[in-house]
N, C-alpha and C positions, 0 to 999 in steps of 0.2 A: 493481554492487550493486542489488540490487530489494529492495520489501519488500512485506509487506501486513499490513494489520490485518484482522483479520474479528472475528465474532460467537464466542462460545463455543458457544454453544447450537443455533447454526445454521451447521453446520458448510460452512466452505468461504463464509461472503459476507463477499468481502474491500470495507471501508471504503474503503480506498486502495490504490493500485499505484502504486506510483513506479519508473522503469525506467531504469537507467542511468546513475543517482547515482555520480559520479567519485571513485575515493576520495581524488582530492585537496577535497571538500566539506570546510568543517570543521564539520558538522553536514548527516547527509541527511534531517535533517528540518526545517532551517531554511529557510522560505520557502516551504514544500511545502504544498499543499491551499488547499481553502478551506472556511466554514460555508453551513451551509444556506441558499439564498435568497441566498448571493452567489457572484460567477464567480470561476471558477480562479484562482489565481495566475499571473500575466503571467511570461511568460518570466525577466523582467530580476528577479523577486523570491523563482525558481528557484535553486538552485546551478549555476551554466554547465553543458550538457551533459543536465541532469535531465531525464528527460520523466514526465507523470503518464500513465496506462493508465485504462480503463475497469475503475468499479468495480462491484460486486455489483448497485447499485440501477440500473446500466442509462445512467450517468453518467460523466464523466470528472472528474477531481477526486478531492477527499479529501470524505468524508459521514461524522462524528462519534457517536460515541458517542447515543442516546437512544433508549433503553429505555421502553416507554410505561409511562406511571404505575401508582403500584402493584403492576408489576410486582416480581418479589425481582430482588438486582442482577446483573446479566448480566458475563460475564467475555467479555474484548477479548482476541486474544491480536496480538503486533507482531513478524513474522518477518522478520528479516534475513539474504540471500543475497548471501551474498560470491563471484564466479564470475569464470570466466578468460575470459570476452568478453560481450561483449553479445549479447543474447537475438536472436535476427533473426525479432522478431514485431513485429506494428502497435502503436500504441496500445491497438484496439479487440480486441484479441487475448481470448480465454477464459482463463479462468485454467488449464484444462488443457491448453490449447497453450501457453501460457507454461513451465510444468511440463515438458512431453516437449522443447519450446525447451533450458530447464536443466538436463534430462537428462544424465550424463556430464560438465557442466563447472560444478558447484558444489563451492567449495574447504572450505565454511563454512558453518555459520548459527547462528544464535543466537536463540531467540524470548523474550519478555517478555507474561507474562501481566498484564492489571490486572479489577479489577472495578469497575463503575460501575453508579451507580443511586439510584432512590428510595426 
């Protein structure tokens, strides 16, 4: 399973990449990421097997919703890929090698849009 969250408005800057979330997780997003100004989540606070990927801002981890002030509110959207193996990309992989990676072997997805803001 992968997912990403990105920006609405700025199409394609994923928040997060989580890569290879087991579907025996019972939650693939329990333990996942971190806030700004603190480090990853440690392996052990991961679901077994989980890895995080390199997100939009040039990081690894998960980077949160914050829309600068005054801004009107920006919409998140949260894609989940259900696939029949794992991606045989790095971490630091692009998101469009991740994408040509999932080519041919996504069974599923499902996305959740949310809006946030000031």
């Amino acid at each position: 399973m992968r997912r990403r969250c990105r920006r609405g408005h700025r199409r394609g800057l994923p928040h997060h990449r989580g890569i290879s979330t087991p579907r025996t997780a019972p939650s693939p997003l329990a333990g996942a990421g971190h806030r700004r100004g603190h480090p990853p989540a440690p392996a052990g606070q991961r679901p077994p097997g989980a890895e995080e990927g390199r997100n939009g801002f040039g990081t690894d981890g998960y980077r949160g919703p914050c829309p600068p002030r005054g801004d009107r509110p920006h919409r998140y959207l949260l894609t989940v890929y259900a696939t029949d193996r794992r991606p045989p990309v790095s971490a630091g992989a692009s998101l469009d090698t991740l994408r040509r990676a999932l080519s041919g072997h996504t069974l599923a997805t499902a996305t959740l849009t949310g809006r946030y803001g000031h």
